[in-house]
MARFINU-26167 format. One record per residue (C-alpha): z, y, x; residue in one letter; residue number from 1. Coordinates in pm, whole numbers, plus 50000, padded with zeros to 5 digits. Example, Ala and Ser with C-alpha at 12.3 -4.5 7.8 and 13.67 -1.06 7.14 Angstrom:
% residues 2
- zz / yy / xx / kepa / mifi
- 50780 / 49550 / 51230 / a / 1 .
- 50714 / 49894 / 51367 / s / 2 .
END
This chain:
% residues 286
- zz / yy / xx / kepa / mifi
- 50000 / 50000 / 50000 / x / 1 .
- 49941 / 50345 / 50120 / x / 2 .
- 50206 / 50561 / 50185 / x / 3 .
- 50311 / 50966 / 50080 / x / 4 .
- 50252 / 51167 / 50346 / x / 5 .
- 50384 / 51551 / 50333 / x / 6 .
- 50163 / 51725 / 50580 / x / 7 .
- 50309 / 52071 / 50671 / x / 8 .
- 50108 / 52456 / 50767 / x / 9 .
- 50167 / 52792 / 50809 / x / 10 .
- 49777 / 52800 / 50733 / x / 11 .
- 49809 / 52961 / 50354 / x / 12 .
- 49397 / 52928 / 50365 / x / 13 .
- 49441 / 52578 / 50465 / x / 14 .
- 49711 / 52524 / 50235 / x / 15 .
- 49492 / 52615 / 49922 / x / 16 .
- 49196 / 52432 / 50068 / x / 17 .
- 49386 / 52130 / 50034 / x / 18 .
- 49595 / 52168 / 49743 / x / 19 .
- 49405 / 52460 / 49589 / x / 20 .
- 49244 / 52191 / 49272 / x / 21 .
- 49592 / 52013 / 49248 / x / 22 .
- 49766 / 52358 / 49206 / x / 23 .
- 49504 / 52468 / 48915 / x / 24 .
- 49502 / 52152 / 48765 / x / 25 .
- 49834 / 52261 / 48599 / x / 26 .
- 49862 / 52628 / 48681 / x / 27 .
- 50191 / 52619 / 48429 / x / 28 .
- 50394 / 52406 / 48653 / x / 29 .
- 50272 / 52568 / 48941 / x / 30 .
- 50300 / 52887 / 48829 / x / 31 .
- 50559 / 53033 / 49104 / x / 32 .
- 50331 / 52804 / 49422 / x / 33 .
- 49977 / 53008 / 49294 / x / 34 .
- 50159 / 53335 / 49273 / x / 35 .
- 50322 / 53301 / 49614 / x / 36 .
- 50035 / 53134 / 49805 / x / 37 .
- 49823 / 53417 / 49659 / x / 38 .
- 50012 / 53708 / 49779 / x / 39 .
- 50034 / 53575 / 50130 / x / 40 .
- 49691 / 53558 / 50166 / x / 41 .
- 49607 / 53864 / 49996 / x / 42 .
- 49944 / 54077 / 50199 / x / 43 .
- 49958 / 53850 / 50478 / x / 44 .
- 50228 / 53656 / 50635 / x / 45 .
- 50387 / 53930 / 50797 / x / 46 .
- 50467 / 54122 / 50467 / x / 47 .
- 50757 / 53924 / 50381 / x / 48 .
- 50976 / 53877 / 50706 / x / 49 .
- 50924 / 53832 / 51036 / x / 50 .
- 50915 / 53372 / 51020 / x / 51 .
- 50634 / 53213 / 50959 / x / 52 .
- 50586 / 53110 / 50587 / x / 53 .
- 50543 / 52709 / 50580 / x / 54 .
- 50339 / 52558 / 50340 / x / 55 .
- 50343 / 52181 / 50280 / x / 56 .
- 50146 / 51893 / 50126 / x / 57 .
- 50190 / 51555 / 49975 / x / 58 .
- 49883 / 51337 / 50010 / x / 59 .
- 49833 / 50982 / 49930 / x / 60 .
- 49474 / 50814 / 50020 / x / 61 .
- 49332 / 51133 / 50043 / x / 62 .
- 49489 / 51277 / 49676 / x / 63 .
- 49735 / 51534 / 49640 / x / 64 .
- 50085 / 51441 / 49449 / x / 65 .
- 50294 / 51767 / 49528 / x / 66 .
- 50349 / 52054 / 49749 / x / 67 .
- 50584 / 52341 / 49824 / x / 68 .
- 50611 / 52680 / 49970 / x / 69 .
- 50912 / 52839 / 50220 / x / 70 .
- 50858 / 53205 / 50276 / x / 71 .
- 51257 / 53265 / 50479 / x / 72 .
- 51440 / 53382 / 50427 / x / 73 .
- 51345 / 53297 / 50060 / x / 74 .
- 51406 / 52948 / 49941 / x / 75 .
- 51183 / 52638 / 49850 / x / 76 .
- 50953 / 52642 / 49567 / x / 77 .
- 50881 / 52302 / 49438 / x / 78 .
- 50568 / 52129 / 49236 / x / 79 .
- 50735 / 51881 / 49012 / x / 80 .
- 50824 / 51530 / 49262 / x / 81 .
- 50971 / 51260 / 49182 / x / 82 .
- 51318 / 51181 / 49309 / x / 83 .
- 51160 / 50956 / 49522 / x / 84 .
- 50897 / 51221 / 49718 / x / 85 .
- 51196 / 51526 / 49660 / x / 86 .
- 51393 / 51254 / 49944 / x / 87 .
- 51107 / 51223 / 50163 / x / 88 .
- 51057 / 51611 / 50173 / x / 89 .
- 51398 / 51655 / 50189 / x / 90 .
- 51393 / 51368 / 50480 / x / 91 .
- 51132 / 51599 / 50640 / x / 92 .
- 51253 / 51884 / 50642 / x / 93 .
- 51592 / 51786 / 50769 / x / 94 .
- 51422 / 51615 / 51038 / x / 95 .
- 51231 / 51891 / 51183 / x / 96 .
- 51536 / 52155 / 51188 / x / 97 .
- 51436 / 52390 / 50860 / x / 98 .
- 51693 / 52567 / 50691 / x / 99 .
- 51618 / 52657 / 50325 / x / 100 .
- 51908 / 52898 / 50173 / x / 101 .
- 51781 / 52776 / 49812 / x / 102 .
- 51537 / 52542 / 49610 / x / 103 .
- 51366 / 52650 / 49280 / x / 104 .
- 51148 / 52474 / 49034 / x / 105 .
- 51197 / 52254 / 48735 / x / 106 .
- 51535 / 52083 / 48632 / x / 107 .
- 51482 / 51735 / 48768 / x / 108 .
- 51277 / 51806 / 49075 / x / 109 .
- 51559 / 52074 / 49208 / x / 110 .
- 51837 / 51855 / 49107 / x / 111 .
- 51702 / 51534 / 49297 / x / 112 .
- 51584 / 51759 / 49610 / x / 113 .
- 51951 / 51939 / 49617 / x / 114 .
- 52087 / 51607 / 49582 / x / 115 .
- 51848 / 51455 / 49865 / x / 116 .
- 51904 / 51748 / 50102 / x / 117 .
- 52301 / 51713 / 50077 / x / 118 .
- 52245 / 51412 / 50155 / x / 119 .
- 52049 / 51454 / 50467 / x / 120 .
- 52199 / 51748 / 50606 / x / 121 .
- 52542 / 51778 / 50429 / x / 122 .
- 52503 / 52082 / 50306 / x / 123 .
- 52689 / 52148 / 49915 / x / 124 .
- 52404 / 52278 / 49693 / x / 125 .
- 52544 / 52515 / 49409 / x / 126 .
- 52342 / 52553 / 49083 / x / 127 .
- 52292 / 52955 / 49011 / x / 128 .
- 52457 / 53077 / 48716 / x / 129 .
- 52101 / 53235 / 48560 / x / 130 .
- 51881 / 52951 / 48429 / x / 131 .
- 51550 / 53023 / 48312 / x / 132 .
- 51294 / 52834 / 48103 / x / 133 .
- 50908 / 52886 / 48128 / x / 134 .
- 50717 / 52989 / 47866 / x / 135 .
- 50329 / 52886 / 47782 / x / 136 .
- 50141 / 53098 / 47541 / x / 137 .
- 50030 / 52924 / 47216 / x / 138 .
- 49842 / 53156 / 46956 / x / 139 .
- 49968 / 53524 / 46983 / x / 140 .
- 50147 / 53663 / 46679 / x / 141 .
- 50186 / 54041 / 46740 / x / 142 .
- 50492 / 54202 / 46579 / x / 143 .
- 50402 / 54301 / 46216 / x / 144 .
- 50470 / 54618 / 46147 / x / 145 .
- 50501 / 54727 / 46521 / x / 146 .
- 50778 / 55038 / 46602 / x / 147 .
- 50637 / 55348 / 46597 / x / 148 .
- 50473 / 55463 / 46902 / x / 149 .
- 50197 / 55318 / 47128 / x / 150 .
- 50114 / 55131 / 47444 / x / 151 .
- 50084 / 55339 / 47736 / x / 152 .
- 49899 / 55169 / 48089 / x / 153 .
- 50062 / 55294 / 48388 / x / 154 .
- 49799 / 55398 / 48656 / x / 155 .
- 49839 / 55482 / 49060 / x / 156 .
- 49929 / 55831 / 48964 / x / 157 .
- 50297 / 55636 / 48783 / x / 158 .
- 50415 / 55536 / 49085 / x / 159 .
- 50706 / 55669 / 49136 / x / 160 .
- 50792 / 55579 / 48730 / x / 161 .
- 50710 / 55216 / 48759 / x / 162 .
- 50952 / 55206 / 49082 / x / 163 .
- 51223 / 55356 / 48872 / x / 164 .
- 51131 / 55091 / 48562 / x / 165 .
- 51135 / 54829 / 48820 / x / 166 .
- 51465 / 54943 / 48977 / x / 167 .
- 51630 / 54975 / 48666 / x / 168 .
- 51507 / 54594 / 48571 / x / 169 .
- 51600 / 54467 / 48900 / x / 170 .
- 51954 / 54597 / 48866 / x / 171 .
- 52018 / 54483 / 48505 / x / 172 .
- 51941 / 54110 / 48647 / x / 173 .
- 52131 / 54122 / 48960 / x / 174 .
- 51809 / 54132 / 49232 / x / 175 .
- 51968 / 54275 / 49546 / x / 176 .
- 51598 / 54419 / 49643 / x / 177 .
- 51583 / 54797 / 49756 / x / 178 .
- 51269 / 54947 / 49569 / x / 179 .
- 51104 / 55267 / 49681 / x / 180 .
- 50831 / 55436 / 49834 / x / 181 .
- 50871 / 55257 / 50215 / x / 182 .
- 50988 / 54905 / 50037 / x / 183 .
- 50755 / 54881 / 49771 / x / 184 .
- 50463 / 54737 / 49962 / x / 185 .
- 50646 / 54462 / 50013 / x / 186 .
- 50810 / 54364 / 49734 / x / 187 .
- 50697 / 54132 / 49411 / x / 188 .
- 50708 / 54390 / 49214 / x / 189 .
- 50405 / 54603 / 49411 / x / 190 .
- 50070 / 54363 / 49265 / x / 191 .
- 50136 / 54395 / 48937 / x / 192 .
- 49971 / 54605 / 48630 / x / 193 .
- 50268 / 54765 / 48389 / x / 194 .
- 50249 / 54914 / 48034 / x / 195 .
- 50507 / 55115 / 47901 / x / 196 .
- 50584 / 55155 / 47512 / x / 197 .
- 50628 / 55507 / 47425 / x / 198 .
- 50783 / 55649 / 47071 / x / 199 .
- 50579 / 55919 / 46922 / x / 200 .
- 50715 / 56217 / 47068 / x / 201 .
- 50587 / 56030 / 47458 / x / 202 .
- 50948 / 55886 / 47582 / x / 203 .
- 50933 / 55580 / 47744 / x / 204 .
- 51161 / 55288 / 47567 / x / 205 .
- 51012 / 54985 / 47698 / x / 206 .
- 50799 / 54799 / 48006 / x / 207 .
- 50654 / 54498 / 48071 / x / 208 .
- 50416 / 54371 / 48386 / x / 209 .
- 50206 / 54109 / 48423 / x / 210 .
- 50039 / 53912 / 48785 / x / 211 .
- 49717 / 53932 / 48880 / x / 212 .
- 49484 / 53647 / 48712 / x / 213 .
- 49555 / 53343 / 48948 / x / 214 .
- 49415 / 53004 / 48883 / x / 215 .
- 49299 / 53089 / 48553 / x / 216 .
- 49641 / 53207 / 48469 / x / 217 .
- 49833 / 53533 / 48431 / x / 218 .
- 50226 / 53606 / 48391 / x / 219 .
- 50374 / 53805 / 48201 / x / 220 .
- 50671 / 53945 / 48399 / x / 221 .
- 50869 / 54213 / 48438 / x / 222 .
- 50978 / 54248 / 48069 / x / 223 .
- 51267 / 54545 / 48047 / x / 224 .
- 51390 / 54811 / 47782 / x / 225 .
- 51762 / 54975 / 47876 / x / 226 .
- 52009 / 54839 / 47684 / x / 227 .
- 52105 / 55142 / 47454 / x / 228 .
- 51733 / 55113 / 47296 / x / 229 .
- 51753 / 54754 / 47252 / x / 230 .
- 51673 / 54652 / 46926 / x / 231 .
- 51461 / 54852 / 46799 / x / 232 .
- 51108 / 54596 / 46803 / x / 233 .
- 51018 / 54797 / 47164 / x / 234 .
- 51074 / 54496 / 47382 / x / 235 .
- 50809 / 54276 / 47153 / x / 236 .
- 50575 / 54505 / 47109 / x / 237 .
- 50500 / 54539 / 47517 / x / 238 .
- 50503 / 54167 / 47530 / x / 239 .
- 50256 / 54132 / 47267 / x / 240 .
- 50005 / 54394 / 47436 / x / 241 .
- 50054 / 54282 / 47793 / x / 242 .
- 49990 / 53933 / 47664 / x / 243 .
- 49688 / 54060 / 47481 / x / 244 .
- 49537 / 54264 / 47752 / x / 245 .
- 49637 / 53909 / 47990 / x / 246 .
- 49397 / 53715 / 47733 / x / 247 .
- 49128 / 53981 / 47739 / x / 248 .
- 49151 / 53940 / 48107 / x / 249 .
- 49011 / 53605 / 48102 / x / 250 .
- 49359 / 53374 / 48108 / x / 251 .
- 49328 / 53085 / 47943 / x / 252 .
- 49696 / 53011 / 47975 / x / 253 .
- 49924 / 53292 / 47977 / x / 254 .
- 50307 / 53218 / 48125 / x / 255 .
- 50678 / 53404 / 48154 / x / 256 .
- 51006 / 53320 / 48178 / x / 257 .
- 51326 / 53394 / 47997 / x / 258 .
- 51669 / 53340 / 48101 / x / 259 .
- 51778 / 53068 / 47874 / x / 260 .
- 52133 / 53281 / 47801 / x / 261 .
- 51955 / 53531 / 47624 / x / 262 .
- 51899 / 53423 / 47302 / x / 263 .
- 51769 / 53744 / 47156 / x / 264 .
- 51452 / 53716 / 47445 / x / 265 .
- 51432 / 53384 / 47404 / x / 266 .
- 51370 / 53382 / 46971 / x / 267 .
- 51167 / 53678 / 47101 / x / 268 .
- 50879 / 53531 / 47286 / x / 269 .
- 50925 / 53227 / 47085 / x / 270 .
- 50824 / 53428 / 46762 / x / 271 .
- 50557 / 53593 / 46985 / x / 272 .
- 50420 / 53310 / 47016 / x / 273 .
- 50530 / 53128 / 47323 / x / 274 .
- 50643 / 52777 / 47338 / x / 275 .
- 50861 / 52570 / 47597 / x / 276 .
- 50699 / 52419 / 47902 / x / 277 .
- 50974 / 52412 / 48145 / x / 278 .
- 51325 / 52447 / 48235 / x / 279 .
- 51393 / 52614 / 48561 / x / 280 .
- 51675 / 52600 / 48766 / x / 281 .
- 51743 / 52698 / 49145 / x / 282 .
- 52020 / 52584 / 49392 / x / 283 .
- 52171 / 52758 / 49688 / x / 284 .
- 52264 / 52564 / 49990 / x / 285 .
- 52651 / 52641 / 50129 / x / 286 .
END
């Protein structure tokens, strides 16, 4: 029998040659791998920290089974393994002196590569308190009657109001990033398009963002409105025209995530339109 064979690069160009069909062939589940691949090859490696991003993948007779990115000192970002090939990465990694300070990606696969990695290293993994779930777009229901007021596309000349939107949102979920002018380039938050809802009289109540079209797919993400204006139908209607302007992009599958403590967001996209494809969980290593 042939065996699994995890073949590791810092070649992001290689990397997608080899696992560029495997990746698209279920650009939901790989959602966070295309985004991340993508932006190192359109930033370059040296845009997000001064190692080497590693790029690995699993091959058996010549077909692809999984993969996974490192960008340190970020964490692991997993295609769905089985416990069995989580171990043998694991094994791998362990063996060759890496260090991952987390692992992300669905439920099972982080839980049996935490599990593997403790055991190959020692190290106590510790599941993160925010758990998210990944949404797939099924047929979009717009909000019916929407508040008043009207979408609003933020252009170049918004910089220095998306940074503030995206500030704001990165504080209200706990992101220690610092976000202006001389950061921004090289943050996640820099390659993506963001619409603002705006009440009649022109002040801004709500934002939502949404990736470039990777792999047929798009993301909807950042969605934020402060908390005092919550309520109010603002968050939904963003959603509802970023997800429409993602479709008249050319997405066939459209994809976000919601922390799974939220109800409110979660009834939100789910009335949107959006329906379960994942759980999501990450694990930091002690």
């Amino acid at each position: 029998m042939p065996s699994d064979d995890w073949h590791l690069t810092e070649d992001v160009d290689g990397f997608l040659a080899r696992a560029g069909d495997f990746l698209r062939s279920r650009p939901g589940a790989h959602v966070m791998q295309l985004t991340w691949a993508e932006r190192v090859r359109t930033r370059g490696a040296a845009a997000f920290g001064a190692e080497a991003p590693v790029f690995g993948v699993l091959e058996r007779a010549g077909e692809v089974h999984g993969s996974f990115y490192h960008l340190p000192p970020r964490g692991l970002g997993l295609s769905p393994l089985t416990p069995e090939q989580a171990d043998a990465l694991a094994a791998r990694l362990a063996a060759l002196g890496h260090s991952p300070r987390s692992v992300s990606a669905g439920h099972d696969t982080a839980t049996a590569f935490a599990d593997a990695w403790q055991r190959h290293t020692g190290a106590t993994p510790k599941l993160r308190d925010t758990q998210v779930r990944l949404y797939r777009l099924g047929t979009l229901n717009p909000p019916q009657p929407p508040p008043a007021g009207r979408a609003r596309l933020l252009g170049e000349q918004d910089l220095d109001q998306v940074m503030f939107w995206c500030g704001e949102f990165a504080k209200a979920v706990g992101e220690d990033v610092a976000i202006d002018a001389g950061s921004w380039g090289g943050t996640r938050y820099a390659d993506k398009r963001y619409t603002l809802w705006e009440t009649p009289d022109g002040t801004p109540v709500s934002i939502a963002g949404m990736n470039p079209l990777i792999g047929g797919q798009i993301q909807v993400d950042i969605v934020y409105t402060p908390a005092h204006l919550r309520g109010h139908g603002y968050a939904g209607a963003v959603t509802a025209e970023v997800s429409r302007a993602a479709l008249a992009a050319g997405a066939k599958d459209v994809v976000l995530f919601a922390d799974r403590a939220n109800p409110t967001s979660n009834a939100l996209y789910q009335r949107l339109g959006y329906r379960k494809l994942a759980d999501w969980v990450a694990y930091d290593f002690a």
